[in-house]
Each structure stands twice: as structure tokens, then as C-alpha cells.
MIKE-753064 format. One record per residue (C-alpha): residue number from 1; x, y, z; residue in one letter; chain. Coordinates in nm, 2 decimals. Layout:
BEGIN
<pt NUM; <X; Y; Z>; a; A>
...
***
This chain:
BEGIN
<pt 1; <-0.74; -1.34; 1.78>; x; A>
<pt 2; <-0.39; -1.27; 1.86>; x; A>
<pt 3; <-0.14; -1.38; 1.63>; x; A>
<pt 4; <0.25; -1.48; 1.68>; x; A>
<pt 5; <0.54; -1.35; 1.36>; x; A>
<pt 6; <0.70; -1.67; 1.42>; x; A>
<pt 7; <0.56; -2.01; 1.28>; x; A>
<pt 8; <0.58; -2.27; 1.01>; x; A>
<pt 9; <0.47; -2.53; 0.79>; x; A>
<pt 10; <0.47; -2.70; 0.49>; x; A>
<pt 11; <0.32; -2.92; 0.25>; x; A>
<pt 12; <0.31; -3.09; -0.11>; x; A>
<pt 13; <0.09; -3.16; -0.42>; x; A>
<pt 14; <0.12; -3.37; -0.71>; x; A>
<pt 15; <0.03; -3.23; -1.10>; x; A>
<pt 16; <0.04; -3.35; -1.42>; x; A>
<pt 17; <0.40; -3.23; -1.48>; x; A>
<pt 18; <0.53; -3.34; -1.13>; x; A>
<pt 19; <0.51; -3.22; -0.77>; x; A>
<pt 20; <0.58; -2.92; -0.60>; x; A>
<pt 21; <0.67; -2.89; -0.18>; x; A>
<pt 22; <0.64; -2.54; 0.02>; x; A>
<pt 23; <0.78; -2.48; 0.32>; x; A>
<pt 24; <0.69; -2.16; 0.50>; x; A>
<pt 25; <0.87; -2.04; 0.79>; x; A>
<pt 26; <0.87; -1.69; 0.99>; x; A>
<pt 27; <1.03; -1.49; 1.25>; x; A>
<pt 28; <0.96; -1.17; 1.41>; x; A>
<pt 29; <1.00; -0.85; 1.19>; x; A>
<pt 30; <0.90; -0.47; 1.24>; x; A>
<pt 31; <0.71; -0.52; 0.90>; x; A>
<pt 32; <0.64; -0.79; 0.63>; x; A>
<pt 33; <0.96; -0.90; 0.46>; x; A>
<pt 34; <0.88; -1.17; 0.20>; x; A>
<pt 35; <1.19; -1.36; 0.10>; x; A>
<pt 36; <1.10; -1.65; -0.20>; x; A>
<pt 37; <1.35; -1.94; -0.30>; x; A>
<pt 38; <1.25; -2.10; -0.59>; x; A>
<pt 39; <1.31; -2.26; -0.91>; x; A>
<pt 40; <1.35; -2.03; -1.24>; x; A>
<pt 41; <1.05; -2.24; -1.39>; x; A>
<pt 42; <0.80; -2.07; -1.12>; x; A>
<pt 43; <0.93; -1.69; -1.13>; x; A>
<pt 44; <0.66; -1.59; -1.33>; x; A>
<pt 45; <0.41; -1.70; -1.06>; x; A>
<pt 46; <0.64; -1.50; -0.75>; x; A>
<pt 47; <0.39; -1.21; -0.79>; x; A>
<pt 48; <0.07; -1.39; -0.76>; x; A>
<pt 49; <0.25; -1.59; -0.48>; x; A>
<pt 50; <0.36; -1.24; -0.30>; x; A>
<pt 51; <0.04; -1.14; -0.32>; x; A>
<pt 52; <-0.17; -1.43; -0.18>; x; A>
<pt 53; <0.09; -1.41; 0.17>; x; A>
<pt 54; <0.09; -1.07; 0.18>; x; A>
<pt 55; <-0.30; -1.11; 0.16>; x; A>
<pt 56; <-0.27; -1.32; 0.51>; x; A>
<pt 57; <0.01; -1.15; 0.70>; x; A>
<pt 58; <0.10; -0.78; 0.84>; x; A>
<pt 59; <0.43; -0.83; 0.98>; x; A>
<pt 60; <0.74; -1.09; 1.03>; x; A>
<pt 61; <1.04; -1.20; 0.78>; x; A>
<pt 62; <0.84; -1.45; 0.62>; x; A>
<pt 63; <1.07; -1.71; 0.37>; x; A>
<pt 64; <0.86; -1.94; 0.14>; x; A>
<pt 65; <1.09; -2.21; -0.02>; x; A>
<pt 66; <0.94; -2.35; -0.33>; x; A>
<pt 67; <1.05; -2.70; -0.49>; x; A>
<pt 68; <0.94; -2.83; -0.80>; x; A>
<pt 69; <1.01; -3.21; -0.92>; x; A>
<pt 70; <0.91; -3.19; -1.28>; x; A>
<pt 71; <0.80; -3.52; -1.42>; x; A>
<pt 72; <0.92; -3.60; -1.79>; x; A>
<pt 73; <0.77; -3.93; -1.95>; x; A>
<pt 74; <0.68; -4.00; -2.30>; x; A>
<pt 75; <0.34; -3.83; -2.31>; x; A>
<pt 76; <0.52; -3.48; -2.17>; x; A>
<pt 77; <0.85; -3.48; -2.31>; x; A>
<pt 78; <1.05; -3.18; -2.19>; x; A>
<pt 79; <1.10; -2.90; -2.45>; x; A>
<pt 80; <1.37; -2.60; -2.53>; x; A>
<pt 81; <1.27; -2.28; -2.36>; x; A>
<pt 82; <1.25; -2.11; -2.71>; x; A>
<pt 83; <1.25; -1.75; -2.54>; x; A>
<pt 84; <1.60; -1.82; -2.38>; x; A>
<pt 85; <1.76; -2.02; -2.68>; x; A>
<pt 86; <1.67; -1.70; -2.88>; x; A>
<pt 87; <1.81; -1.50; -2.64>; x; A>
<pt 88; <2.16; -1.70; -2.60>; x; A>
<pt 89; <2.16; -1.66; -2.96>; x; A>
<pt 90; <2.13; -1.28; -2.92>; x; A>
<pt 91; <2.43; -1.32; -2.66>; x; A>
<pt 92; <2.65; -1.52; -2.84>; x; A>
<pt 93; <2.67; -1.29; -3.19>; x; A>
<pt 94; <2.69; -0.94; -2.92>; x; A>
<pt 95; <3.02; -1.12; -2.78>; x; A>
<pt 96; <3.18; -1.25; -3.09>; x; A>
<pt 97; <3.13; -0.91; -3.25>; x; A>
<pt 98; <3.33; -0.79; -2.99>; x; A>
<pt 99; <3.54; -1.09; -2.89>; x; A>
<pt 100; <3.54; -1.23; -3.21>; x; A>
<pt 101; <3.83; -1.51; -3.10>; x; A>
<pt 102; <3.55; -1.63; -2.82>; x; A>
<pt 103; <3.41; -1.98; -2.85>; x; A>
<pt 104; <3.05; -2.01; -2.95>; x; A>
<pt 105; <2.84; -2.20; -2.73>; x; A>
<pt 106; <2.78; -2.54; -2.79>; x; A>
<pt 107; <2.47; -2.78; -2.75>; x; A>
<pt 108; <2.59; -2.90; -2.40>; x; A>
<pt 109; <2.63; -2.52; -2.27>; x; A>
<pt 110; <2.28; -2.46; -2.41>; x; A>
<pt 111; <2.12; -2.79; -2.27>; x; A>
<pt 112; <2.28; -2.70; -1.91>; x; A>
<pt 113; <2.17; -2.35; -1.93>; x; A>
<pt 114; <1.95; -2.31; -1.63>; x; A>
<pt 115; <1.61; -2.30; -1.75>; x; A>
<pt 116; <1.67; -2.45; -2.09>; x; A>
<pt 117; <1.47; -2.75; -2.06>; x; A>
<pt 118; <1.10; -2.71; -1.96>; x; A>
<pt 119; <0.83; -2.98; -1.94>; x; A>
<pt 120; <0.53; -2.88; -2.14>; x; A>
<pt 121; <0.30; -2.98; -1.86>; x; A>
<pt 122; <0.56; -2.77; -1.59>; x; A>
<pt 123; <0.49; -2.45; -1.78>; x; A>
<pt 124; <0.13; -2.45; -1.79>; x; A>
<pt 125; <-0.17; -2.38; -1.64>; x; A>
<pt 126; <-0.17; -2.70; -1.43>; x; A>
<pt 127; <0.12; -2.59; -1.24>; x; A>
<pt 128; <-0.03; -2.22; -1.14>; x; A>
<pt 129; <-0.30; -2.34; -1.00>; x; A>
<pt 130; <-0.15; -2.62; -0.78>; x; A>
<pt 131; <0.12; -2.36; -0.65>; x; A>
<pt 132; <-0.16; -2.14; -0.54>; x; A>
<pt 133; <-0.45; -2.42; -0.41>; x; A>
<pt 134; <-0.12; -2.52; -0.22>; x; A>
<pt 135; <0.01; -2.18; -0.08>; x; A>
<pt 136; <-0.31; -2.12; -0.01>; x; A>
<pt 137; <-0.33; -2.47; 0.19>; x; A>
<pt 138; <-0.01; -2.42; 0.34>; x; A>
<pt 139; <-0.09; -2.08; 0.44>; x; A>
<pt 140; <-0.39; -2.22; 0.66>; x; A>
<pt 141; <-0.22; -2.43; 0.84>; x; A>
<pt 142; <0.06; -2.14; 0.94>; x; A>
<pt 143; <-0.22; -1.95; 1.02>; x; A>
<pt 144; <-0.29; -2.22; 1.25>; x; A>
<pt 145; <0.01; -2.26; 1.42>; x; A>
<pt 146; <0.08; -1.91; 1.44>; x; A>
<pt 147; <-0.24; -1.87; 1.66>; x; A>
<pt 148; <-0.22; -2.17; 1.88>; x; A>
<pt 149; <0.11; -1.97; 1.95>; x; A>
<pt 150; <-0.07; -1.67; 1.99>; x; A>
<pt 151; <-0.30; -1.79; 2.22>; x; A>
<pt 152; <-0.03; -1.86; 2.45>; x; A>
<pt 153; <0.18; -1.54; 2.40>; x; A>
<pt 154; <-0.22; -1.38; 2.49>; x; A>
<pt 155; <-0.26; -1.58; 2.84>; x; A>
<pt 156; <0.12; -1.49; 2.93>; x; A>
<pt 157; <0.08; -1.13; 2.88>; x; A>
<pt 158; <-0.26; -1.18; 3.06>; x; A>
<pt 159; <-0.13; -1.34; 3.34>; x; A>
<pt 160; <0.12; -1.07; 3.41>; x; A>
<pt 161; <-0.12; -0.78; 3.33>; x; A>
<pt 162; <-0.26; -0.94; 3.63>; x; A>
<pt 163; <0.05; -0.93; 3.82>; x; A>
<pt 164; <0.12; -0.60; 3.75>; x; A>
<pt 165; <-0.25; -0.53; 3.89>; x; A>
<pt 166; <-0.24; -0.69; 4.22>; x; A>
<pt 167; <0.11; -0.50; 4.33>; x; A>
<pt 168; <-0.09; -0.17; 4.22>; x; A>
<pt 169; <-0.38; -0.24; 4.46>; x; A>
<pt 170; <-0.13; -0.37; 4.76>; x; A>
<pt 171; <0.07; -0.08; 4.79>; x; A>
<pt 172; <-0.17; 0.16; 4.72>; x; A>
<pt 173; <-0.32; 0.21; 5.08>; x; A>
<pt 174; <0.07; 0.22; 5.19>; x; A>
<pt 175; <0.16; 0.56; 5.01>; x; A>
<pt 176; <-0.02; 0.75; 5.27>; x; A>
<pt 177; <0.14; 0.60; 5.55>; x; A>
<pt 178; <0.47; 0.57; 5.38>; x; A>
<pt 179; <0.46; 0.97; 5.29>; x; A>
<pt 180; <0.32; 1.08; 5.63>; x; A>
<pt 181; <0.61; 0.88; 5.79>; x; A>
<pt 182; <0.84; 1.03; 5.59>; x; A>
<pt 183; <0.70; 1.42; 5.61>; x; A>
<pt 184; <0.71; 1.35; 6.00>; x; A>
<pt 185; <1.10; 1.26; 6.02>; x; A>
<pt 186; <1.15; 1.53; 5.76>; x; A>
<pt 187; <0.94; 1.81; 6.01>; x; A>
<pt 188; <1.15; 1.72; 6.29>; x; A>
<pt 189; <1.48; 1.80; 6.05>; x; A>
<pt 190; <1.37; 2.09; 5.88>; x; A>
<pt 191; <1.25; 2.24; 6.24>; x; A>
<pt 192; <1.59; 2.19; 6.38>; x; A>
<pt 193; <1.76; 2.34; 6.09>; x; A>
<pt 194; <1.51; 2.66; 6.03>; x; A>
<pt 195; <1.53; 2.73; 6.37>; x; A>
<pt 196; <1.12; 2.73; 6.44>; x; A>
<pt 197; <1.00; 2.87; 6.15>; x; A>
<pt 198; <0.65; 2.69; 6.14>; x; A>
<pt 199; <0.58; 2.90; 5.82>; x; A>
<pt 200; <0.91; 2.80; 5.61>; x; A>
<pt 201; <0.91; 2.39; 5.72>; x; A>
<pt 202; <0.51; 2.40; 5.64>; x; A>
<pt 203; <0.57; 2.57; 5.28>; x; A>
<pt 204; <0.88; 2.29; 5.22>; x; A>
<pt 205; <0.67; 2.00; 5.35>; x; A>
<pt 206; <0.37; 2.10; 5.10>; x; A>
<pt 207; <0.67; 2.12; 4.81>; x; A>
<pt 208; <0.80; 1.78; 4.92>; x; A>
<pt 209; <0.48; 1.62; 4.94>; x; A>
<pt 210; <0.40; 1.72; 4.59>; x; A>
<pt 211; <0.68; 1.54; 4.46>; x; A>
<pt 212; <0.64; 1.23; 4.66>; x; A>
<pt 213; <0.28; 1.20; 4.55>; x; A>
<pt 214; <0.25; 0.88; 4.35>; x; A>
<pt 215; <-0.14; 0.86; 4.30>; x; A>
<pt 216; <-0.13; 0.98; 3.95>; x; A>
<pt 217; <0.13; 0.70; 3.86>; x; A>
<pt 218; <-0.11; 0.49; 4.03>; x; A>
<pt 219; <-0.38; 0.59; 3.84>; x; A>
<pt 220; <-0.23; 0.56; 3.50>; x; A>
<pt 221; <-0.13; 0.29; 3.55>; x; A>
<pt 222; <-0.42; 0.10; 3.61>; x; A>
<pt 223; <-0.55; 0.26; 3.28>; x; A>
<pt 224; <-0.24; 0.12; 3.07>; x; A>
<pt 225; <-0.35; -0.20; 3.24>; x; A>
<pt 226; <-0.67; -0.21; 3.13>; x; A>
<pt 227; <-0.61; -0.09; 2.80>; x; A>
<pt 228; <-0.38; -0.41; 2.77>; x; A>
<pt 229; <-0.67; -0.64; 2.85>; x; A>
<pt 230; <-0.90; -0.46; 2.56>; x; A>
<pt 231; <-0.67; -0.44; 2.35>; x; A>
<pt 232; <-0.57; -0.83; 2.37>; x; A>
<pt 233; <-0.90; -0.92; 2.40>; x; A>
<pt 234; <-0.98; -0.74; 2.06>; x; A>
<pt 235; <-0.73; -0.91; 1.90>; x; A>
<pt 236; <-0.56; -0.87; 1.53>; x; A>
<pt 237; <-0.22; -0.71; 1.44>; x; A>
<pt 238; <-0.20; -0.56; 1.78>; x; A>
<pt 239; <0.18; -0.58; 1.81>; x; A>
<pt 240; <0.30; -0.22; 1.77>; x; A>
<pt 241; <-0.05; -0.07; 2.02>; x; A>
<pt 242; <0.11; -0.36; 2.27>; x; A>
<pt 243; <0.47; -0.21; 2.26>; x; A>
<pt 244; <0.31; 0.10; 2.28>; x; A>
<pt 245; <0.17; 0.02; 2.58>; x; A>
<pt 246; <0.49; -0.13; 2.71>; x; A>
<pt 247; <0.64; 0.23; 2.72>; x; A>
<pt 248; <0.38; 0.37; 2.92>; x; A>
<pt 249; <0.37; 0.13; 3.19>; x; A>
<pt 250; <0.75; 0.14; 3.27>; x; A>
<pt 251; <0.79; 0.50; 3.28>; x; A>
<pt 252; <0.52; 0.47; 3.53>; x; A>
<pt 253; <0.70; 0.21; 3.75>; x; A>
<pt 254; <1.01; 0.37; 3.68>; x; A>
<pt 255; <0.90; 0.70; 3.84>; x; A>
<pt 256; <0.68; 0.52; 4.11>; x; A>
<pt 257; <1.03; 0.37; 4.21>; x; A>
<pt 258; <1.21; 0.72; 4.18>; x; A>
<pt 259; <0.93; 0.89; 4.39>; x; A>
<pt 260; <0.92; 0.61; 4.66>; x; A>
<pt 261; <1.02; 0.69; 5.04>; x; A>
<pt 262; <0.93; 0.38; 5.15>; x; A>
<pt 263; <1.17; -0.02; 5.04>; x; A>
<pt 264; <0.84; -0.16; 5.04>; x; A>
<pt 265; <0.70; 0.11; 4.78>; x; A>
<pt 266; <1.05; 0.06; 4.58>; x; A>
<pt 267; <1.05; -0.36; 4.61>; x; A>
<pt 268; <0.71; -0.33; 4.43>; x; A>
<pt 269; <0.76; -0.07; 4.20>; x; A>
<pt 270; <1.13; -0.36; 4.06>; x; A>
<pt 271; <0.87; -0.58; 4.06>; x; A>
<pt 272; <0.66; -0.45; 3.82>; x; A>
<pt 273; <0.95; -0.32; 3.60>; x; A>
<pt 274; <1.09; -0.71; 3.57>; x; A>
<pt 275; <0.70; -0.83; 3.47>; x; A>
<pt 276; <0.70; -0.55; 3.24>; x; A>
<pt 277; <1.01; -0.61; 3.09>; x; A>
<pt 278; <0.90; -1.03; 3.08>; x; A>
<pt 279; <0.59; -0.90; 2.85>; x; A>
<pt 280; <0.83; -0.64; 2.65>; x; A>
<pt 281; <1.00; -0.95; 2.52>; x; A>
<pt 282; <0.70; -1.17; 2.43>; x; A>
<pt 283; <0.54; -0.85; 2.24>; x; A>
<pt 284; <0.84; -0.85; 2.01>; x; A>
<pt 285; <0.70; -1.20; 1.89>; x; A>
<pt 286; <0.33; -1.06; 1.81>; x; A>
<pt 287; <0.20; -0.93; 1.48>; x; A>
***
């Protein structure tokens, strides 16, 4: 299955100590970047959180948003953060040591320290595993959408893989006559300038002909082609074979277009460079 970098969803659950929302949005990326927004109260869980996307996803700049309603009633009354209050205490005797004219903090500092005041249900157990059942939930459903979006990006690139293929197979049986028109008009001029010598215009025709020659271009090309339908049709993080592949089949057009001596020859060989260039684009959005 073919997979799209960009995609997104979200969702919510409720917990004994509140509810918590994730959104989960992506774009297109040469690798995984993992960007989290959240609360202090969950950075302990960002690890575990890392892990389980990075589980699910090769590539794109993913950015999870976390929000966390905590919940305080009588039966889960929210409580000092005892590791931080020791550790403002720690702060506050370094800087009057120093600074000893500095005001010490007060209870109101304290209480509107970021992180101060924890529910007792918040910190818990209870609220690791509903941020992971959820990620994990969440995570399905971008998995979802991010195919569905696949599957289109797949029958696009499909579509013009098949293009690309009938243009090969149309002007194929024209390179002969294109070349032996050409060589004939060339004869006549190299006769006229060589004075008669058979030998001398025979030896420059065969050089000429050699660089006009386009059935290896040909050939490969219908090889890159059908190592695009394989490789699409075997599906997964393809992204980087696909752009790959991309290369390959424009410097094949390009030099079927530099070779050409006939407008027919050189109309088809823009064609295929502008098809090319439409799947180049829609590659950038594939994992």
C-alpha cells in the first residue's frame, strides 16, 4: 500500500482526572521529524509517545499537539508538585546568596509556577494509558487518511506511467524513417561538399547515425516504466526508489529530445518531460 507524508486527524478521551485531545497533522519531509506540543504535566510520557509514531511512520514533519483538561473535584484535589517546590527552594537560597537584596518568592509566584499544581489522578497511571490507547487510536485513523490519499497519489502516477508508455510505442516505428530521412538530406550535403568521396560521406553517415540512434533511450525507458508499475504496485515507503526513478526517466526524454531529427520525435520526447515532471511533484508527497 502506498502511503501519502501529508495527513491528519484527531481525537479525544475522557479519564479519571480529566480529558485529553490530539491532533496530528503532517506534511512532506525527506525523513521523520516529530515535533510535540504539550503540557509540562505529560513530558514524561513524550518518549513513549515518540516511540509509538515513530513505530507507524518513515518519513514527513509530523506535529502532535497534546491538550490536557485536568479535572479537580473534591475526591481529586489538586496537589503541590513536591519535586518542583523543592527545587524553587534550591533556586531561591542560590540567588539570595548571591543577590542577597533579591525578593524571595512568595506563595502566589509558587502557586503560578507552571507545573506547580498537579491533580493526583492527572499524574498517574490513568493518564499514561489514555494518552497512548488514544495516540494509538488517532494514529489509525491518520493511517487511514494518509492511504485513501495514497491511493490516489498511486492511480495518478499510474495513469501517467501509462502516458509516458503509449508516446514510447508511437514514435518508436518513426525513428527509422525519421533518421533515414535525415541521413538521405545529409548524403546529398556531404557529397557536394567532399567532392564524391563515397568512402569519406559513408564513414560520416555511419558516425552520425550512431549519435542519432535513440533505440537504447527507448529501451530504457520502457524498463524505468515498468519498474514504476512494480514498484507501486509493491507498495510501502517507496518514496525515495520513486524519485529515483524520476531521474532516470528524464534524462532519457531529455536525450531522446537532444538526439531527435525529426518535430514529431522532439513534440513527444516535451511531452513526456511535462508528465514526468507532473509525477516528480506528486512523489515529493509519498513516504
Amino acid at each position: 500500500m502506498i502511503h501519502s507524508m501529508t495527513g491528519f486527524a484527531a481525537g479525544s478521551a475522557e479519564f479519571a482526572g480529566g480529558a485529553l485531545t490530539f491532533d496530528l497533522r503532517a506534511v512532506n519531509h525527506r525523513y521523520l521529524d516529530i515535533q510535540m506540543r504539550m503540557p509540562d504535566e505529560l513530558r514524561p510520557l513524550e518518549p513513549a509517545l515518540r516511540e509509538a509514531i515513530a513505530a507507524q511512520l518513515a518519513r514527513g514533519k509530523v506535529e502532535c499537539r497534546i491538550g490536557l483538561a485536568a479535572r479537580h473535584d473534591a475526591g481529586s484535589p489538586a496537589q503541590l508538585n513536591q519535586g518542583l517546590l523543592k527545587q524553587l527552594a534550591q533556586w531561591n537560597a542560590e540567588v539570595k546568596t548571591v543577590l542577597p537584596q533579591a525578593r524571595d518568592l512568595g506563595v502566589a509566584d509558587i502557586l503560578h509556577w507552571n507545573g506547580m499544581l498537579e491533580s493526583a489522578a492527572a499524574s498517574g497511571e490513568a493518564l499514561r494509558e489514555t494518552a497512548l490507547e488514544l495516540l494509538q487510536q488517532v494514529l489509525q485513523d491518520f493511517a487511514a487518511a494518509r492511504s485513501r490519499e495514497g491511493k490516489k497519489l498511486k492511480d495518478f502516477l499510474l495513469q501517467r506511467v501509462g502516458q509516458i508508455e503509449e508516446l514510447r510505442v508511437a514514435v518508436a516505428p518513426r525513428i527509422p524513417a525519421a533518421i533515414a530521412a535525415y541521413e538521405e538530406k545529409l548524403t546529398a550535403r556531404l557529397r557536394e561538399a567532399m567532392q564524391g568521396d563515397d568512402e569519406r560521406v559513408r564513414q560520416e553517415i555511419t558516425l552520425f547515425a550512431s549519435k542519432i540512434d535513440v533505440d537504447e533511450e527507448l529501451s530504457r525507458l520502457q524498463t524505468h516504466l515498468a519498474e514504476m508499475r512494480r514498484v507501486l504496485n509493491k507498495g510501502g515507503a517507496v518514496g525515495k526508489r520513486l524519485d529515483f526513478l524520476m531521474q532516470e526517466l528524464h534524462r532519457e526524454a531529455n536525450t531522446l529530445g537532444s538526439k531527435s531529427v525529426d518535430a514529431e520525435v522532439s513534440r513527444t520526447a516535451m511531452e513526456m518531460k511535462i508528465l514526468i515532471e507532473q509525477m516528480r511533484e506528486q512523489i515529493q508527497n509519498i513516504e
